[in-house]
Structures are given as structure tokens and as C-alpha cells.
C-alpha positions as CSV (number, residue, x, y, z in Angstrom):
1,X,120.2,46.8,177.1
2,X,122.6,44.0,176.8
3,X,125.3,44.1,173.9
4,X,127.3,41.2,172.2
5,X,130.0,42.8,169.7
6,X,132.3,39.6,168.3
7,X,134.8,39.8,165.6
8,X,133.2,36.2,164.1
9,X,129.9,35.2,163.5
10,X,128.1,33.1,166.1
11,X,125.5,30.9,165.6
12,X,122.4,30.0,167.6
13,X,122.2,33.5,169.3
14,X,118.8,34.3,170.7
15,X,118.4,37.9,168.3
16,X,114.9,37.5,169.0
17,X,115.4,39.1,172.6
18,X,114.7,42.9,172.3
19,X,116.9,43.6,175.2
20,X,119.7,42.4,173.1
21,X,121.8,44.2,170.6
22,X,124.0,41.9,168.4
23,X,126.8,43.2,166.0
24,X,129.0,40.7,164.0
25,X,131.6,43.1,163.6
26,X,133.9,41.1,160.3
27,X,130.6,42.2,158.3
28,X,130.3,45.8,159.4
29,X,132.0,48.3,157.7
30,X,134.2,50.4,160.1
31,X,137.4,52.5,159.0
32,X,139.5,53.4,161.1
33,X,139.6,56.7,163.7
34,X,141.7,59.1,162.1
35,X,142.3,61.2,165.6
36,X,140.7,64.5,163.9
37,X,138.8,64.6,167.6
38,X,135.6,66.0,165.8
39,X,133.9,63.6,168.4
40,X,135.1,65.9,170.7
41,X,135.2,69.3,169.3
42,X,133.0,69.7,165.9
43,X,130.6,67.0,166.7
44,X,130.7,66.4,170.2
45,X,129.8,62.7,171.2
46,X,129.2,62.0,167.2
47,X,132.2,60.8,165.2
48,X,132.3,62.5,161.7
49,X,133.2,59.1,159.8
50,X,129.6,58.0,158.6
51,X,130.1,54.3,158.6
52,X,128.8,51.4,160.7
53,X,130.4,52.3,163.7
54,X,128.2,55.4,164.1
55,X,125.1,52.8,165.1
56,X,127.4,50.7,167.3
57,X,128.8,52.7,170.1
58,X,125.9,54.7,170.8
59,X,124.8,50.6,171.6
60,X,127.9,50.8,173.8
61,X,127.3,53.7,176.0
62,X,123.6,52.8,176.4
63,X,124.4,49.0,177.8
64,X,124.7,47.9,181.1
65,X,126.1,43.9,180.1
66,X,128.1,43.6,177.4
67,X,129.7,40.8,175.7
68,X,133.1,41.0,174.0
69,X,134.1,38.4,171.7
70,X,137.5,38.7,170.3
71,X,141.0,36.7,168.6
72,X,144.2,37.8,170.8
73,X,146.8,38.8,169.1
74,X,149.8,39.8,170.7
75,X,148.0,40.4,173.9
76,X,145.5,42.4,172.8
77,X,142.0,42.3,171.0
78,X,141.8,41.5,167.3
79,X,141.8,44.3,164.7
80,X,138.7,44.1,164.0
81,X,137.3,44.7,167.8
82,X,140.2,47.1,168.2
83,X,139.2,49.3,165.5
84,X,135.4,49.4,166.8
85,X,136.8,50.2,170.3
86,X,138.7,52.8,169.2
87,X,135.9,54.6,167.3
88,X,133.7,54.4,170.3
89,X,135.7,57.8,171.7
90,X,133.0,60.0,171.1
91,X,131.4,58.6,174.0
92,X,133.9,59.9,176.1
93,X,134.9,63.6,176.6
94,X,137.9,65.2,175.8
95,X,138.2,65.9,179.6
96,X,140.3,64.0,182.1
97,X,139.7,63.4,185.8
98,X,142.1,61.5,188.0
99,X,140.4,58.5,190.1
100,X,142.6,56.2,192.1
101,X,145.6,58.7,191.0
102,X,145.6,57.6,187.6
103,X,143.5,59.5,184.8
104,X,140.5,58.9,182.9
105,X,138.3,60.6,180.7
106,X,134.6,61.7,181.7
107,X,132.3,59.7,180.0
108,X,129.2,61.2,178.3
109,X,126.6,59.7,179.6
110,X,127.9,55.7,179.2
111,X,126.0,53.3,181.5
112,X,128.0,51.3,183.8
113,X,129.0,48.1,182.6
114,X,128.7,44.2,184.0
115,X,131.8,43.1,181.3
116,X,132.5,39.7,179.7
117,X,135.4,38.9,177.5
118,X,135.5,36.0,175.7
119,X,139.0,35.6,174.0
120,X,140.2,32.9,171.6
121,X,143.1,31.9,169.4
122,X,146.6,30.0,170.3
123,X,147.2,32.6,173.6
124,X,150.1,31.8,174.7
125,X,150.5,32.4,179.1
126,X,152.6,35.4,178.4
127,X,150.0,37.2,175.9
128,X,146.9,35.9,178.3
129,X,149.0,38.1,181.0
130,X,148.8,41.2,179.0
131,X,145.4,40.8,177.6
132,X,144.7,41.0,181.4
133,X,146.5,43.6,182.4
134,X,144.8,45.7,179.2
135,X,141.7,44.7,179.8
136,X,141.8,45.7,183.8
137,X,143.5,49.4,182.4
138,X,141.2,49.8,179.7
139,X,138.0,49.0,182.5
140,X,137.6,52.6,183.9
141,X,137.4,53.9,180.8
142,X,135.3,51.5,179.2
143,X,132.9,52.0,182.7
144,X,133.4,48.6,184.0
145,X,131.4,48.3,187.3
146,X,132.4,44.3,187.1
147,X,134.4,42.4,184.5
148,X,135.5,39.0,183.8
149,X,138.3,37.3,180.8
150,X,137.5,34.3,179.9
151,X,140.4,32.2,177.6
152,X,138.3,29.5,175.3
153,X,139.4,27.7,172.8
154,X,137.8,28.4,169.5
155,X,136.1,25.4,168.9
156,X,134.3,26.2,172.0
157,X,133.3,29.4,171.5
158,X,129.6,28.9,170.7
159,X,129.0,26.7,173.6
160,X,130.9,29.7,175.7
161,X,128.8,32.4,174.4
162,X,125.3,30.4,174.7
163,X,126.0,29.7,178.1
164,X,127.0,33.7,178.7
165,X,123.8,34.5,177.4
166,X,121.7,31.9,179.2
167,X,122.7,34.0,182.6
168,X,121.3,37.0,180.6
């Protein structure tokens, strides 16, 4: 399966596929993780908020190309995307191993990942630097096999995601 989350709607995206999953996260409905860890302990792999998010990372662990499209802000992802990202911990364990001598948590049964990132907004060199450096810390966890960032100015941004979907 192949998974587009954005934090804006796109236009002109082929939802017809039925290898592709598409969420428009701004008209979802997703509060924010509380840290109870009841994905982990009273409902392993199933958060206990019943909201959107609940049919969206289950989508997450099950693709093997996703497509992130979020605003930078301060050199990370919107708050939108980050709120969705940061709900999609129950498909991760609680448990830690250490790869490369840094740890990580087990996943639970996440398919590896071919990763595009798609970021827009007024990024300045400094914040496309530590969107980067998040994005390349954040990849073992998020089971990255291969990942790319791509800076695009917003009134580009459907041209940018039609072509990322034409190599689909």
C-alpha cells in the first residue's frame, strides 16, 4: 500500500488507485497523545483516544511508500502532521533496542518504508538544516529503508506531489 498524509488538501490526486490511501489531515479530527501509554500497556498497538487517528496509523505501519506533505515551522513538521505522528506510537513497542549505538524502539509489525517529504512554507537555510537532521533521526523509527526531503515552494506543491505519484 502506498500512503499520502498532507496537512493541506491537494487537488488532482489519483484516489481512484486502490493501492493508495489518502488522508487530508486539516479535516481529520485528531487530539492530541496524552502519553497515558495504553498503546503500550492496556491496549497494546491500539491507542485508547477513539478519533481519526485510530484509522490512520494502522495505514502507516501497513505501507511500504509513503508521502509526507507538511508546512515547516521552526524546523520541524506542522502541527497538524506532528500531532498525527505522534499518535501513530502504538505501532511501536514500548521496548528499546540499540542499532548503530543509538536506540530505537521495536516496531510492531510496520513495513519498511520508501519515504518522501515534501515540505513548504518560508524555510529559512537554518530551519531546512534541522528539518533534515529530524527527519534523518526520526527515520529508524519511522522504518525508513530510503527517504528523501524535498523543499518546494507552496505554489508548487501540486505539481510536486503529482509528479511523486506519477513514479508510484
Amino acid at each position: 500500500m502506498k500512503l499520502i498524509l498532507t496537512d493541506t488538501p491537494l487537488q488532482d490526486i489519483d484516489q481512484k488507485r486502490e493501492d493508495i490511501r489518502y488522508f487530508d489531515l486539516s479535516a481529520c479530527k485528531i487530539a492530541h497523545c496524552v502519553g497515558c501509554f495504553g498503546c503500550w500497556t492496556k491496549t497494546p498497538g491500539k491507542c485508547v483516544i477513539r478519533d481519526d487517528a485510530v484509522h490512520i496509523y494502522p495505514c502507516i505501519a501497513q505501507s511500504d511508500r509513503v508521502l509526507y506533505v507538511s508546512r515547516i515551522k521552526y524546523g520541524g513538521y506542522d502541527t497538524i502532521m506532528k500531532t498525527m505522528l505522534e499518535r501513530a506510537i502504538p505501532i511501536q513497542q514500548a521496548f528499546i533496542r540499540i542499532v548503530d549505538g543509538e536506540t530505537h524502539h521495536v516496531q510492531r509489525a510496520v513495513v519498511p518504508k520508501q519515504a518522501t517529504i515534501l515540505a513548504y512554507g518560508e524555510i529559512s537555510d537554518e530551519e531546512q538544516a534541522l528539518f533534515r537532521q529530524l527527519v534523518d533521526r526520526n527515520a529508524r523509527n519511522m522504518n525508513f529503508e530510503r527517504y528523501e526531503v524535498r523543499f518546494v515552494p507552496q505554489n508548487l506543491l501540486q505539481d510536486a506531489v503529482r509528479e511523486e505519484v506519477r513514479k508510484w
